[in-house]
C-alpha positions as CSV (number, residue, x, y, z in Angstrom):
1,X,-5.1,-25.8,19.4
2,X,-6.7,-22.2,18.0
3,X,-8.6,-22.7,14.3
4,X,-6.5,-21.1,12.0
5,X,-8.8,-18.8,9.4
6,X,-8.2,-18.3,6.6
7,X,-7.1,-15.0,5.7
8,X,-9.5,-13.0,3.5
9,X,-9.5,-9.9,1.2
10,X,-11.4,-7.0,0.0
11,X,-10.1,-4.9,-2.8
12,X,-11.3,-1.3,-3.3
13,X,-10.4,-0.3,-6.5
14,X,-11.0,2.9,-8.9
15,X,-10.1,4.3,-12.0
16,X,-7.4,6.9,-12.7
17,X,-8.9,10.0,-10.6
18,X,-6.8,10.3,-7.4
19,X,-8.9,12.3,-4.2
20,X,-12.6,10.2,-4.8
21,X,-12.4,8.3,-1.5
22,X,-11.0,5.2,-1.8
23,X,-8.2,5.6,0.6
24,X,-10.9,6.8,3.4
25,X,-13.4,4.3,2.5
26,X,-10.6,1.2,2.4
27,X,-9.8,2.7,5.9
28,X,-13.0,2.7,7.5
29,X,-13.8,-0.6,6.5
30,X,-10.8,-1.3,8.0
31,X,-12.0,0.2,11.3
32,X,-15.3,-1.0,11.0
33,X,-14.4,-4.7,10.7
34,X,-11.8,-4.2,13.2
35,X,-14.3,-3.1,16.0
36,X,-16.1,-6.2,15.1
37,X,-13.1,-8.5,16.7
38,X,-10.9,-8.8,12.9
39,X,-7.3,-8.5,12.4
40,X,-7.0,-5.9,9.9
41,X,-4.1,-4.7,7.5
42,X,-4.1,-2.5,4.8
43,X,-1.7,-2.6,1.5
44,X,-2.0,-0.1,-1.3
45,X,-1.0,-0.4,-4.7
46,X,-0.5,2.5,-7.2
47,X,0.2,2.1,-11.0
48,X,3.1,5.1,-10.5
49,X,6.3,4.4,-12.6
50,X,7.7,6.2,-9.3
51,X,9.8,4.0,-7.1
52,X,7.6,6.2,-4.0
53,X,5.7,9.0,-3.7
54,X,8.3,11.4,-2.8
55,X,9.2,12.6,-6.0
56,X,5.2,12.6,-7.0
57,X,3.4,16.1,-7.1
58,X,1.8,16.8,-4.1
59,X,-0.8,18.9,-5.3
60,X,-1.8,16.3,-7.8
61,X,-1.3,13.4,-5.8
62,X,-1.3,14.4,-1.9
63,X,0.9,14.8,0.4
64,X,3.8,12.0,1.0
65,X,3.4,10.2,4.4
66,X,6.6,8.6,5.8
67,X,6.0,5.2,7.3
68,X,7.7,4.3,10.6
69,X,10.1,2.1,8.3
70,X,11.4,5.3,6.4
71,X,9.4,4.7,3.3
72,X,7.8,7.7,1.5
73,X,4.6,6.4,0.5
74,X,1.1,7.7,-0.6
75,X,-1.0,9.8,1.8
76,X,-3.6,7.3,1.9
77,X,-1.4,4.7,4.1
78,X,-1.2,7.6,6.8
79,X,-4.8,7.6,7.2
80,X,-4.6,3.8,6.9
81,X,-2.3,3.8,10.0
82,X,-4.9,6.5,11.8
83,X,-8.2,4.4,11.6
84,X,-6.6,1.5,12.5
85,X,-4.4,2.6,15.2
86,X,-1.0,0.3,13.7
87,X,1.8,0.9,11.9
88,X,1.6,0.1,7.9
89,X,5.2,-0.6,6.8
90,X,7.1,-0.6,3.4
91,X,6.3,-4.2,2.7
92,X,2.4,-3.0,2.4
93,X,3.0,-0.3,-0.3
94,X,3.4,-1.0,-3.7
95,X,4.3,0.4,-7.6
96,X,4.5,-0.5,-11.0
97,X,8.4,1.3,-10.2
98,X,9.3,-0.9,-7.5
99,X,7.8,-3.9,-9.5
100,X,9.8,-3.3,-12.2
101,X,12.8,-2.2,-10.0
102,X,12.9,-5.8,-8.9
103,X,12.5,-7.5,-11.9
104,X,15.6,-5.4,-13.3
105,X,17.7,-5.8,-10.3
106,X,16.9,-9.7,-10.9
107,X,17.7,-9.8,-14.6
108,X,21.1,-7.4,-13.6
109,X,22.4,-10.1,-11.4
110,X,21.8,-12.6,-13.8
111,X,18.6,-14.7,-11.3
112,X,16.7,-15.5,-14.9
113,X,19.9,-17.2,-16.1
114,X,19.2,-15.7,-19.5
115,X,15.6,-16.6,-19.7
């Protein structure tokens, strides 16, 4: 039977500024631990209100990169999915809008029973 190991994380994180790096760097450490035999993902989380990205400004925020999944996500997950040669789906991007999205939905059909 294969060892399992355990999965492991690295966060790259930044302040406000959007178009410093982190979304190249995250991705060519990606690349870089990848060519050393790892199994690599990425996932992305932005503090937008914004459900996606496709309603963001593009000149402030970059262009919107559709995933293979149909979601219009951050730029940064299409170089994600270019230095690591796989497809980044929906599940790996993030927002405070979606977050909150789902905790609406949840409290709309009535899953905190009132709490």
């Amino acid at each position: 039977m294969a060892k399992k190991i355990p999965t492991k994380y690295i966060f790259v994180v930044g302040g406000v500024m959007s178009g410093v790096g982190k979304g190249i760097t995250t991705a060519s450490i990606g690349e870089i631990l990848q060519t050393k035999g790892y199994s690599v993902s990425a996932i992305k989380m932005d503090p937008y209100i914004n459900i996606d990205a496709g309603t963001m400004n593009p000149i402030e925020h970059g262009e919107v990169f559709v995933t293979e999944d149909g979601d219009e996500t951050d730029q940064d997950i299409g170089n994600y999915e270019r230095f690591l040669n796989k497809n980044i789906y929906k599940e790996n991007y993030m927002t405070t809008g979606r977050i909150y999205q789902t905790v609406i939905n949840k409290e709309r059909n009535l899953e905190y029973k009132g709490k």
